[in-house]
GULUM-587702 format. One line per field, with one value per residue (C-alpha): residue in one letter; x, y, z. Coordinates in steps of 0.02 Angstrom, whole numbers, plus 50000, padded with zeros to 5 digits. Layout:
res: [A  ...] $
x: [X  ...] $
y: [Y  ...] $
z: [Z  ...] $
***
This chain:
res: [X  X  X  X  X  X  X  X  X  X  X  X  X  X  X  X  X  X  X  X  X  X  X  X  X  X  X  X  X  X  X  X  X  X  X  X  X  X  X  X  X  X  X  X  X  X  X  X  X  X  X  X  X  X  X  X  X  X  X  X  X  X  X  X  X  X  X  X  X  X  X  X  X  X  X  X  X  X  X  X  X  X  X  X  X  X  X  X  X  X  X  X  X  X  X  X  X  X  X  X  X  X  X  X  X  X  X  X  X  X  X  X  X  X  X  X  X  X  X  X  X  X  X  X  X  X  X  X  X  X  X  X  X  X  X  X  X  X  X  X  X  X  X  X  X  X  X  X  X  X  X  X  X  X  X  X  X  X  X  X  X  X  X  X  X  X  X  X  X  X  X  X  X  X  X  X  X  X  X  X  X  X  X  X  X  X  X  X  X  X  X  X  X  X  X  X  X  X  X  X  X  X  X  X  X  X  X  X  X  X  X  X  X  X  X  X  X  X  X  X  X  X  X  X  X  X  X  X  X  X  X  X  X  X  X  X  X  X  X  X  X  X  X  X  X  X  X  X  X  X  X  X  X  X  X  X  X  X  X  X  X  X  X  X  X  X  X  X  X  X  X  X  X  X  X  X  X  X  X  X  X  X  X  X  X  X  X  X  X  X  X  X  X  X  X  X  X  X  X  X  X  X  X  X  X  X  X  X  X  X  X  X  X  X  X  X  X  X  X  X  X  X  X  X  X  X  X  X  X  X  X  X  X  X  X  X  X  X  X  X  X  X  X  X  X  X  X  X  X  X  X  X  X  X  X  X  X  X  X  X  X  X  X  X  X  X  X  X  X  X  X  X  X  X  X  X  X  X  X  X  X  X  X  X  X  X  X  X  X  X  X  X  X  X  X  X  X  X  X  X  X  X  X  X  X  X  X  X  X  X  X  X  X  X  X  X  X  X  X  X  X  X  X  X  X  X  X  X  X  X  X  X  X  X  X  X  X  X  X  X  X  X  X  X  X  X  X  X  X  X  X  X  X  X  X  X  X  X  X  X  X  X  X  X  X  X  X  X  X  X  X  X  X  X  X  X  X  X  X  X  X  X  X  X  X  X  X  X  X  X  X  X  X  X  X  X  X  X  X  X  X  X  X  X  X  X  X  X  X  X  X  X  X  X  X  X  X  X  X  X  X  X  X  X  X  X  X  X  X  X  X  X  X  X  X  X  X  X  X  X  X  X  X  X  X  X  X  X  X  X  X  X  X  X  X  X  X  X  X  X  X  X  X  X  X  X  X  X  X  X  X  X  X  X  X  X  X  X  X  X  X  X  X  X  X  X  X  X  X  X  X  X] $
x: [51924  51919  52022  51903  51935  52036  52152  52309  52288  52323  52429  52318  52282  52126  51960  52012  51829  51739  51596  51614  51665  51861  51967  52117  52054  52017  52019  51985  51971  51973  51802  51785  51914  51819  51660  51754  51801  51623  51572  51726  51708  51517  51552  51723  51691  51791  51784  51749  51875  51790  51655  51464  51520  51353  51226  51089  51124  51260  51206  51307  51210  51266  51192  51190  51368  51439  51568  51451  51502  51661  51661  51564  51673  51832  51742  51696  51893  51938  51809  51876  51929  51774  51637  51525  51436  51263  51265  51085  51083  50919  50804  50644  50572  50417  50471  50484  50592  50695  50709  50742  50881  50963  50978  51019  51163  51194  51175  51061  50932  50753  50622  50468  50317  50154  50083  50245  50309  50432  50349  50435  50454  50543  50649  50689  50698  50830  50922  50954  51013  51156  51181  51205  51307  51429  51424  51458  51604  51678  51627  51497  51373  51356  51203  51233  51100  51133  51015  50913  50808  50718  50652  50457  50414  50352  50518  50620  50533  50563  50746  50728  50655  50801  50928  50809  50924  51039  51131  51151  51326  51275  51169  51192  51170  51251  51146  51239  51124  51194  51092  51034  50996  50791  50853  50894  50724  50652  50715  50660  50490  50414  50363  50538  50591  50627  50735  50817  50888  50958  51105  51266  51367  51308  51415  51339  51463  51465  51527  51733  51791  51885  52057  52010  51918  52099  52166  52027  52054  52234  52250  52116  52227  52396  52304  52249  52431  52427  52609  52663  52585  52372  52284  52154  52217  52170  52005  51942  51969  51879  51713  51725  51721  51554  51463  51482  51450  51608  51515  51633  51508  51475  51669  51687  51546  51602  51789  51783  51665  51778  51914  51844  51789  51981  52016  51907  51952  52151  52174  52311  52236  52035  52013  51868  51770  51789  51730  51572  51524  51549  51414  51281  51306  51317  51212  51085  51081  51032  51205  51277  51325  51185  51253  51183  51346  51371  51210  51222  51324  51504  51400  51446  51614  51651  51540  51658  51812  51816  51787  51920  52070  52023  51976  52021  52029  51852  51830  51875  51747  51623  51654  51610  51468  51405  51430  51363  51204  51166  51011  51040  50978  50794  50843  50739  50868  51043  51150  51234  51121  51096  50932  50930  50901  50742  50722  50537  50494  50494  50677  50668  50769  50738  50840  50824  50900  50970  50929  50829  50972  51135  51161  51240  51405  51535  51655  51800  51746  51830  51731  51751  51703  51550  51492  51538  51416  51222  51256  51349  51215  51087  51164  51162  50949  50871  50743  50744  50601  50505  50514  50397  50329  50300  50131  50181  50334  50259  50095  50245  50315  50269  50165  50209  50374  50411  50406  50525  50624  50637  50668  50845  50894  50996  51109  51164  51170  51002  50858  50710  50607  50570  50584  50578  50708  50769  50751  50879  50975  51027  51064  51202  51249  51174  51024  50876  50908  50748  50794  50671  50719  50863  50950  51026  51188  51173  51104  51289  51369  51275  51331  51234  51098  50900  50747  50659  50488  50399  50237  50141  50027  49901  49929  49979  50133  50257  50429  50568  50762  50883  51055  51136  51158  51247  51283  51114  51012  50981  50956  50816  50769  50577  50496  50666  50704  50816  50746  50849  50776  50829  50857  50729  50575  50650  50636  50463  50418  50541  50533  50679  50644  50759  50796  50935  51030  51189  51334  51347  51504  51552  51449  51337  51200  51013  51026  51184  51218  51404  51443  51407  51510  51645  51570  51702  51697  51703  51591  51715  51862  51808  51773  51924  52027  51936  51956  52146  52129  52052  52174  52332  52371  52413  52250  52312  52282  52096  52022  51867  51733  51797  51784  51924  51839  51684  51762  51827  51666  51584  51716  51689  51486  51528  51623  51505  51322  51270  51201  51380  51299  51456  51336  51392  51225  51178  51220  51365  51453  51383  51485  51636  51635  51616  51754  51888  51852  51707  51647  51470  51388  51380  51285  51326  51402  51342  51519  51657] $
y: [49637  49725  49890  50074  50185  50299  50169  50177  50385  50344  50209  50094  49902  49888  49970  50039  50090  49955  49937  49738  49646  49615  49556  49627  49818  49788  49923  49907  50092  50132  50113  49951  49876  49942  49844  49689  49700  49702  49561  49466  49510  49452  49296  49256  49376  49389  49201  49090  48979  48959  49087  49151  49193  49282  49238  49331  49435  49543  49686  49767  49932  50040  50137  50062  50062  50079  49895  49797  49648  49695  49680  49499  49444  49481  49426  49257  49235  49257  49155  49063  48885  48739  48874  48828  48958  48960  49111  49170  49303  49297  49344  49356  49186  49115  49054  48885  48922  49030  48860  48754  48846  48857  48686  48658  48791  48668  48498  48470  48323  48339  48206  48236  48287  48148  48268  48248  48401  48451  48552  48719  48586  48459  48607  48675  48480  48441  48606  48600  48420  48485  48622  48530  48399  48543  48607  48422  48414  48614  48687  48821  48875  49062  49090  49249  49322  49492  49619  49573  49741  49645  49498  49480  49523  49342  49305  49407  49329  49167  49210  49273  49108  49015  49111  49014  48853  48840  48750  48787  48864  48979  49008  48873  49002  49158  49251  49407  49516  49644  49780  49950  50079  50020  49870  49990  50075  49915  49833  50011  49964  49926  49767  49722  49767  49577  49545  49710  49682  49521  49636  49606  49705  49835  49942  50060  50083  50284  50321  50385  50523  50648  50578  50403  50431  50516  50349  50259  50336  50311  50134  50080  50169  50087  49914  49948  49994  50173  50264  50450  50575  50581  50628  50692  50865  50909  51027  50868  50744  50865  50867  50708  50672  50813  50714  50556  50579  50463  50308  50193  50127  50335  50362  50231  50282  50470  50441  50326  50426  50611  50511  50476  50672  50724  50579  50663  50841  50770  50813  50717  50799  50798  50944  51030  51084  50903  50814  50932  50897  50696  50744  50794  50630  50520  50588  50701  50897  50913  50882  50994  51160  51275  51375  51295  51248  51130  51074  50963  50866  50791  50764  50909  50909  50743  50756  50910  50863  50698  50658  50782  50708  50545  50584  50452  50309  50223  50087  50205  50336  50206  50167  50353  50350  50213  50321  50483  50395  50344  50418  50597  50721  50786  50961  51080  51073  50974  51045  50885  50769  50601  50602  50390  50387  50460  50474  50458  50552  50343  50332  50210  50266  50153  50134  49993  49842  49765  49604  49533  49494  49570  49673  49517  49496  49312  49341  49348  49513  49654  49752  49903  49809  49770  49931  50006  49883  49933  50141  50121  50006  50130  50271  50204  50185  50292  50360  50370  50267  50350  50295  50182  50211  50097  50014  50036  49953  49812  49798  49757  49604  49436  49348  49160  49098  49005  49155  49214  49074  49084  49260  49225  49081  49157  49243  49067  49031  48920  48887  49001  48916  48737  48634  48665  48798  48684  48534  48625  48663  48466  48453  48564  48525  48674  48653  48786  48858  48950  49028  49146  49262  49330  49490  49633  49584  49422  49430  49540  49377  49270  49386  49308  49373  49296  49302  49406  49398  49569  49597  49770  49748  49619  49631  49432  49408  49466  49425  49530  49492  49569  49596  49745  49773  49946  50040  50104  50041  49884  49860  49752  49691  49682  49687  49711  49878  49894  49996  50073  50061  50147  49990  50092  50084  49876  49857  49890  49747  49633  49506  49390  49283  49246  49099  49071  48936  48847  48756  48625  48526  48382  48225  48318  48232  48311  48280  48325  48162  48149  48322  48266  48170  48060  48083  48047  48069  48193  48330  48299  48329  48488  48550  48523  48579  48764  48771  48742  48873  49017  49001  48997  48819  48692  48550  48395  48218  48177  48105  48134  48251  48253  48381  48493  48536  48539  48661  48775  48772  48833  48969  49010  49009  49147  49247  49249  49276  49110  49012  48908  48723  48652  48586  48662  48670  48789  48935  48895  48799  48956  49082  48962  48963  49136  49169  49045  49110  49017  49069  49086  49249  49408  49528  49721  49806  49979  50053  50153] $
z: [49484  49312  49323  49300  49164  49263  49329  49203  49227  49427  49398  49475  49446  49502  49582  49717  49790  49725  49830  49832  49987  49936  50121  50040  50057  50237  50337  50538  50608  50802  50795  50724  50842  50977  50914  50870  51040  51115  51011  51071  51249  51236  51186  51266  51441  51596  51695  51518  51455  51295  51283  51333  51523  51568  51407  51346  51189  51107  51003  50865  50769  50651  50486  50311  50261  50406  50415  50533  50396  50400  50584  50590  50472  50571  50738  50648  50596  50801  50871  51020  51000  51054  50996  50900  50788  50683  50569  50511  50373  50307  50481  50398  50459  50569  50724  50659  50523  50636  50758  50588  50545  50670  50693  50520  50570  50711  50614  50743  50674  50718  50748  50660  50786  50817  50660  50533  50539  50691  50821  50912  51068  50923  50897  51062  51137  51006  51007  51213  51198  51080  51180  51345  51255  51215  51369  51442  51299  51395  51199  51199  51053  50977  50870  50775  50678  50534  50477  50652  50632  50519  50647  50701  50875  50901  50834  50964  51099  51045  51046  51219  51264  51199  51319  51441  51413  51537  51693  51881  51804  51637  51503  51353  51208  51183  51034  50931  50856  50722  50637  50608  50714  50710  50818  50951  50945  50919  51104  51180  51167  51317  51274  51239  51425  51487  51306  51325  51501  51431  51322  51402  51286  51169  51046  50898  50758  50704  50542  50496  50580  50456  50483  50458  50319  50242  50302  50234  50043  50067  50136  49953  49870  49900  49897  49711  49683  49695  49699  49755  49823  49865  49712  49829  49895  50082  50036  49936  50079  50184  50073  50037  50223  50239  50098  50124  50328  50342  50285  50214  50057  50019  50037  49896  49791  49810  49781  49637  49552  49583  49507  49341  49335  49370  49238  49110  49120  49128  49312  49405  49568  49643  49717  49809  49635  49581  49739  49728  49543  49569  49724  49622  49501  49664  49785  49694  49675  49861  49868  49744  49748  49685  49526  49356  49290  49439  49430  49272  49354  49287  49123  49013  49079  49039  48877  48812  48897  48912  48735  48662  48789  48700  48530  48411  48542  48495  48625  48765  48702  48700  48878  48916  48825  48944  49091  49007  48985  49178  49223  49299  49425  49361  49291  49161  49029  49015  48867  48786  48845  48725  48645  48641  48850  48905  49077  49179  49321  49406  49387  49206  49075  48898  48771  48593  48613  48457  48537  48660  48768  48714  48868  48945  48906  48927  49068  48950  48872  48974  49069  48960  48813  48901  48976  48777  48694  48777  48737  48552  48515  48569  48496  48322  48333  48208  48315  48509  48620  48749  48925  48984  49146  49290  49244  49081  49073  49179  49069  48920  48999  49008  49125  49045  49153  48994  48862  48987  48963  48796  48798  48906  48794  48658  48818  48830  48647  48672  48542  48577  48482  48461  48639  48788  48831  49020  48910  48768  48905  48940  48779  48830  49006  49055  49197  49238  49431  49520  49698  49809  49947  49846  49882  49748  49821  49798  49627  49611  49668  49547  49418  49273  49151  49228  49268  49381  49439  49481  49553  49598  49734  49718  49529  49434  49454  49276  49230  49153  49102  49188  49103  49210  49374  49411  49595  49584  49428  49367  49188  49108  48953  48906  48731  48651  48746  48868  49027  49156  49328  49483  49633  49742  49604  49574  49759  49784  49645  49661  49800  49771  49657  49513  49380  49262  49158  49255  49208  49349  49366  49260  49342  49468  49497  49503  49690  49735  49820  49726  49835  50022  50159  50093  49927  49783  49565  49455  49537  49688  49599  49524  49685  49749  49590  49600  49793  49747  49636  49745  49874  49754  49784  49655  49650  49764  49738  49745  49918  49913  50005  50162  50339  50268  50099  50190  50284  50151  50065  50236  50220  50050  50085  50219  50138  50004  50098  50066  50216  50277  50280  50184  50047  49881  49816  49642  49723  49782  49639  49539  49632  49638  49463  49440  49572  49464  49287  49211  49032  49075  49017  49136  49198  49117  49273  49204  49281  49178] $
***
């Protein structure tokens, strides 16, 4: 993790409210214990050796932002011994995808049905053999399924179904369901009545209350290195607290961003006034207090402030640049704003790219380097480019998957002309990679320059590069412009699809047979070599793909968002790259 701008001001080596999952800036308050404990005492209640002592469901709710990961992923760390556990993440399934992945989670095998394809009775046959062979063995089985406001009604009752399986003793299944407050409201439906008197254990997760979110600031703080007294006086920690509601993801959005202000006006403390500008810049002028000056936002300040403190010091300035030019609040007038970002009333800002795809930068440019390059490019243009907007900027890109192709080739120093741009790619042990169902923060994982495929309505399908992804905005690159677009207009065309280049792993095969059970070669060795390397170890003696690496790629998987099968597929071996240092090209973060 790349340190901010502000960092050698505060002494800091690193972000300290990043907004990325990081276990080292843990923090469990009172109220998270108190959940982890619900979870705990669903699955491992009073009576059970080894878990699921009543069955039927535990729900964990909680608002956006709130640490309901955080929570899972400390629950899945104490999970009692001979439990088994099938983690879904992505919920939005038919009820025979639901039943498939689960046992996939399970490594449950399925017989095909008398048509080919398994049946719900396939599925539910198979699955209550494995469970009462665990039961038979004294294990139990947790299935444990995130963002469940998001599951079908049919879908929910099929779940309810499956607490069904049992003995003359107990239930066979015990199912965790984590989400956001709609779950609630969605099992107080009436119809819901018979699945909602199935909850053993409930808990909703409220945000920070004032004190821990001082503890909160202060416990980041001294994990990115942070020495001497709070830069954050007590009237600071106070709004802070009022603005962001106490919600952890706010706090760090909030925080991070009052930093940088204090940085630019050469403030060693963040006091109230400086708390309330970063507001308006994070959270919108609702926010804000209402004079004018406060208004604009931290952009004049930083603008006529920042710039003098580090006159002379070109890279740096640069870097500011690429934060003065975020899109900001709507306003009638903003004195010092740059004439080479044009904002739309849709959220897109455009600015001209020098070249089709230079917003992506190698991982071993530094961060500010690459957050510098998109606004002094732009800056130098001779004349600024409207902004396009939203059927406008989609009529401009490409509806040819290939153009679109070519268009993302010279990110990887490809041909874009001449053949095929997947078929250039072998030339140069790179491979094409197409996923669906994709998530922002996965494609924040991925971290890599691609392709996404947008569609409005019942409109063809079109495609467009993207080559930033910032806290809010996501950059993208279409016609040779690059377009700034807010991640609530993206989200209402963008349905998860995405396609890039990969480097896979010297001898990886096409179908990953070299990376499965017992398995053994180069591929293998890799693998092991940058599993070494993530947890600090020296790389041991190759033995192959055994249960322990198996395991630590399940581990990795989960820690990661990716579904925890063990099989260090694309994705995986993607992110394990990224996580150990690969030189592939990188995704403009669009953060000082």
């Amino acid at each position: 993790m790349l340190p901010p701008m502000y960092a050698h001001h505060f002494g800091l080596s690193q972000d300290p409210f990043s907004i990325a999952p990081d276990p080292r800036y843990l923090f469990m308050s009172e109220r998270h214990r108190e959940a982890l404990a619900h979870l705990l005492y669903g699955v491992a209640g009073p009576g059970s050796e080894v878990g699921g002592a009543s069955g039927g469901f535990v729900l964990l709710t909680g608002d956006i932002g709130t640490g309901k990961t955080t929570v899972c992923r400390c629950f899945l760390e104490q999970i009692p011994a001979g439990c088994h556990v099938a983690y879904i993440f992505n919920p939005k399934l038919t009820v025979n995808e639901l039943l498939q992945s689960i046992c996939d989670e399970f490594h449950i095998t399925v017989p095909a049905g008398v048509a080919g394809a398994p049946t719900v009775k396939n599925f539910i046959d198979a699955l209550n053999a494995r469970l009462l062979k665990s039961h038979a063995a004294g294990h139990s089985c947790v299935l444990i399924i995130d963002e469940a406001q998001n599951l079908a009604p049919d879908v929910l009752e099929q779940l309810r179904l499956l607490t069904n399986l049992e003995t003359n003793e107990r239930k066979l299944l015990q199912i965790v369901l984590i989400g956001q407050p709609e779950l609630r409201a969605m099992l107080a439906r009436p119809e819901m009545e018979q699945l909602a008197q199935r909850v053993i254990a409930r808990f909703h997760l409220d945000a920070l209350t004032e004190p821990e979110t001082a503890r909160y600031i202060e416990h980041r703080l001294a994990v990115a290195g942070y020495a001497g007294p709070p830069p954050f006086d007590a009237a600071a920690l106070r709004r802070i607290h009022r603005l962001s509601r106490g919600v952890p993801r706010r706090i760090n959005l909030l925080s991070g961003r009052a930093l940088l202000g204090a940085w630019a006006t050469g403030q060693h403390r963040v006091d109230r006034k400086v708390v309330e500008k970063a507001a308006a810049e994070v959270f919108g002028p609702e926010r804000a207090p209402s004079t004018a000056d406060s208004a604009r936002g931290l952009r004049g300040v930083y603008l006529l402030a920042g710039l003098g403190l580090i006159a002379g010091a070109g890279l740096i300035a640069l870097a500011l640049w690429g934060y003065l030019l975020r899109p900001a609040p709507p306003m009638a007038a903003r004195p010092g704003a740059s004439s080479t970002g044009v904002a739309s009333p849709q959220g897109i800002t455009t600015t001209p790219a020098v070249t089709g795809t230079a917003a992506a930068t190698p991982s071993t440019t530094a961060s500010a380097t690459a957050t510098a390059t998109v606004p002094a490019q732009a800056a130098t243009a001779s004349s600024p480019q409207p902004a396009a907007s939203l059927d406008a900027l989609l009529a401009q890109m490409t509806g040819n998957i290939d153009t679109a192709w070519r268009e993302l080739a010279p990110t990887w120093k490809l041909p874009a002309a001449g053949v095929p741009p997947c078929q250039a790619a072998a030339t140069q042990q790179l491979r094409c990679f197409t996923a669906s169902n994709l998530t922002v923060p996965l494609l924040r994982q991925i971290d890599r320059p691609g392709i996404l495929t947008l569609q409005l309505g019942n409109k063809a399908p079109v495609y467009a590069l993207l080559t930033g992804l910032g806290p809010q905005n996501a950059t993208l690159e279409v016609a040779g412009q690059r377009h700034t677009v807010t991640l609530l207009a993206l989200g209402g065309l963008w349905r998860g699809e995405f396609a890039t280049f990969w480097r896979p792993p010297p001898g990886y095969a096409d179908d990953a047979t070299d990376l499965r059970d017992g398995s053994t070669g180069k591929a293998v060795d890799w693998l092991a070599g940058r599993l070494a390397l993530l947890d600090g170890q020296s790389a041991a003696a190759p033995r192959g793909f055994d249960a322990a690496m198996k395991a630590r790629v399940q581990a990795f998987q989960r820690a990661n968002g990716l579904q925890p099968d063990g099989k260090p597929g694309p994705m995986t071996l993607m992110q394990i790259g990224r996580a150990t240092g690969a030189d592939d090209p990188r995704l403009n973060t669009n953060r000082p």
